[in-house]
N, C-alpha and C positions, 0 to 999 in steps of 0.2 A: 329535589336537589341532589341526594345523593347521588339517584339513576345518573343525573348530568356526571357526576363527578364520577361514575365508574365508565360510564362511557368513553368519558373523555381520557382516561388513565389507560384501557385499553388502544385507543385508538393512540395515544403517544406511545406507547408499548409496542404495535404495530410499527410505530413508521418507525423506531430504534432499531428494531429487529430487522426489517427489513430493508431498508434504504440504504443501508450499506454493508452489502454482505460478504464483500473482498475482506474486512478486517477480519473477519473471522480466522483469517489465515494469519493474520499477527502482519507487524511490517518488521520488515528485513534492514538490514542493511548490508552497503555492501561487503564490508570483511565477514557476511555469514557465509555468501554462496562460496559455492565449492572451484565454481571456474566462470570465468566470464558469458561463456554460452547460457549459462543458468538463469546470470543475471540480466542477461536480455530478455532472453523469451520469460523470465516474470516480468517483466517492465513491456515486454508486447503485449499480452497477455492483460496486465491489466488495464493497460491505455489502451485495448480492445475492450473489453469488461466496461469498465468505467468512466473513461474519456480522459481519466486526467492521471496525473504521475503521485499518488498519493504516499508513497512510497519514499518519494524524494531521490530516485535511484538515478533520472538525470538533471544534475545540476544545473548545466546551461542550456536545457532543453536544447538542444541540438541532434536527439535520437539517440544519444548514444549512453547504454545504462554504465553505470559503473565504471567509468573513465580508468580509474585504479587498476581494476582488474586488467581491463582491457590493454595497457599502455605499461602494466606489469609492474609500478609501483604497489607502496607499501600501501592501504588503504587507512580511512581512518578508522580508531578505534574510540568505545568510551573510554578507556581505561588508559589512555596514552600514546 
């Protein structure tokens, strides 16, 4: 029984570590990037990578990251 239990803690170990390696890069948001182009090609970039907008970078999935940036409003912040 132990054996089972270290297997098994490795093997969920494995699939933590592995199955999703984009977060390693942390998620953004968009009043971090610097300018709009940034914020696309990370939002290409990882809907190439991973398939989906984990990110949250486009809101109404319409392709487009970072509306804010892009449209030259203020972005949101946490902080207000």
């Amino acid at each position: 029984m132990p054996r089972l239990c270290s297997v098994l803690l490795a093997v969920t170990f494995a699939f933590f570590t592995f199955a999703a390696p984009a977060t390693a890069q942390g998620d953004l948001d968009c009043y971090q990037f610097g300018s709009w182009n940034d914020a696309q090609a990370t939002y290409d970039e990882i809907m190439y990578d991973d398939g989906w907008d984990w990110m949250g970078l486009d809101e109404d999935g319409d392709g487009l990251a970072c509306e804010c940036l892009y449209y030259g409003y203020e972005c949101w912040t946490p902080w207000g």
